[in-house]
C-alpha positions as CSV (number, residue, x, y, z in Angstrom):
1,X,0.0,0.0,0.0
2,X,1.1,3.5,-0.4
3,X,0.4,6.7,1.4
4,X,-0.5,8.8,-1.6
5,X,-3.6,9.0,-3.6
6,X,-3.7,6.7,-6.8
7,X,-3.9,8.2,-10.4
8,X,-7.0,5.7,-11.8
9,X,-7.3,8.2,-14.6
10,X,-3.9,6.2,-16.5
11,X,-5.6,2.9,-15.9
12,X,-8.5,3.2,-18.1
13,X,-8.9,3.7,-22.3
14,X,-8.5,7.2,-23.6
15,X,-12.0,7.9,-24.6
16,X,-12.9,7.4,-20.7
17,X,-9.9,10.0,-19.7
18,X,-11.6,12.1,-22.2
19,X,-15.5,11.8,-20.9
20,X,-14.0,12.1,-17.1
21,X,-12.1,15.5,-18.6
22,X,-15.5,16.5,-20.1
23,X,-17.7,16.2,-17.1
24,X,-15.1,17.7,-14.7
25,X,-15.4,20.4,-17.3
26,X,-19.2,20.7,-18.0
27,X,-19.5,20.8,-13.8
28,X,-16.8,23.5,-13.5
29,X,-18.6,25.5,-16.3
30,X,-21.9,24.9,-15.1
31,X,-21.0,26.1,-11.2
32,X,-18.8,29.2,-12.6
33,X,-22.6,29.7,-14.6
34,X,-24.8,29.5,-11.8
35,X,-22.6,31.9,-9.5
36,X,-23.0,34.4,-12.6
37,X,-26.2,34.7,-12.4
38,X,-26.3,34.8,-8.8
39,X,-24.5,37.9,-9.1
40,X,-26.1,39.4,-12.1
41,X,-29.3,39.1,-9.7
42,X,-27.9,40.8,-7.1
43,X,-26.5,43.7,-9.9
44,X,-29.7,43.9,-11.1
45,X,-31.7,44.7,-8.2
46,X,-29.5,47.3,-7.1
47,X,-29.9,48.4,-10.5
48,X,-33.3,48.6,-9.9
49,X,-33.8,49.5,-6.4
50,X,-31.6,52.8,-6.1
51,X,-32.6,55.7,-8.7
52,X,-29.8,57.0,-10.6
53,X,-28.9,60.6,-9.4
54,X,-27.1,62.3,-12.5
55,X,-27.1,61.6,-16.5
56,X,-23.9,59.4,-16.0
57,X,-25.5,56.9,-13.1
58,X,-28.2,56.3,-15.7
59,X,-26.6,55.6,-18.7
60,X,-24.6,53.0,-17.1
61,X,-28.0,51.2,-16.4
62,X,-28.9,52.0,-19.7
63,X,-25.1,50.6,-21.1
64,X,-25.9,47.3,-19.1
65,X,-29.5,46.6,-20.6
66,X,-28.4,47.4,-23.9
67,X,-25.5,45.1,-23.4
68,X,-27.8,42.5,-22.2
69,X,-29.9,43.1,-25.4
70,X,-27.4,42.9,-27.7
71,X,-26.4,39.5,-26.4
72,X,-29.7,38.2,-27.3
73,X,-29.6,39.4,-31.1
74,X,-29.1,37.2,-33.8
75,X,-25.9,38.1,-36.0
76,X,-27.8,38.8,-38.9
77,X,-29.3,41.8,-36.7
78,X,-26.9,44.4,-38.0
79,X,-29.1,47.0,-38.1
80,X,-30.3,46.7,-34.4
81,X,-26.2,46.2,-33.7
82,X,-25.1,49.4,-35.1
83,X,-27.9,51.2,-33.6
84,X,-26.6,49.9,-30.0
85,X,-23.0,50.5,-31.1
86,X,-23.9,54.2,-32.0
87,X,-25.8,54.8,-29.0
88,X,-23.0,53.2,-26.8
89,X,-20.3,55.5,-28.4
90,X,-22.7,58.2,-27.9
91,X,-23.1,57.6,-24.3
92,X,-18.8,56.9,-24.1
93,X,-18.9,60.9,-26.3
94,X,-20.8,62.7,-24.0
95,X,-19.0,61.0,-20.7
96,X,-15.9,62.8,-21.8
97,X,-18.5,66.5,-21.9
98,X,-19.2,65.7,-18.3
C-alpha cells in the first residue's frame, strides 16, 4: 500500500480519460454559470432599487440593458447592432463632456 492517492485516470482507455475530462469540465462551467447569475441578480436589483442621481449613473443602467440586449440578437441583426453601437459610443462621447 502506499500513502499517496492513486492516479485511476492512466488505468482506463483514452475515450474514458476524455468523458472524465469533459464532465469535470461541464460541472466546472456549469458552477462558474450558476454563481454568474447569482451575481447578475444581485447587480440587477441594485440596479433597480436605487434611482440614478445624474445623466452618467443612468446611462450606465442603460449601457448594461443594452448590453444584455445585444447579447440576445441574432448576428444577422446588423441594423439593431449598429444602432446599440452608436448609441453606446454616444453615451462613451458625452461622458468625456461631463
Amino acid at each position: 500500500m502506499t500513502d499517496g492517492p492513486l492516479d485511476l485516470d492512466k488505468h482506463r482507455g483514452m475515450a474514458a480519460q476524455k468523458a472524465t475530462e469533459n464532465r469535470r469540465a461541464m460541472t466546472d462551467v456549469e458552477s462558474r454559470a450558476r454563481e454568474l447569475r447569482e451575481r447578475q441578480s444581485v447587480l440587477q436589483s441594485g440596479l433597480v432599487s436605487v434611482a440614478a442621481t445624474s445623466w452618467p449613473e443612468a446611462a450606465t443602467k442603460a449601457r448594461y440593458v443594452l448590453n444584455i440586449y445585444a447579447a440576445s440578437l441574432s448576428p444577422d441583426d446588423t441594423r439593431h447592432r449598429d444602432l446599440i453601437a452608436a448609441i453606446l459610443a454616444d453615451f462613451a462621447r458625452l461622458d468625456g463632456q461631463g
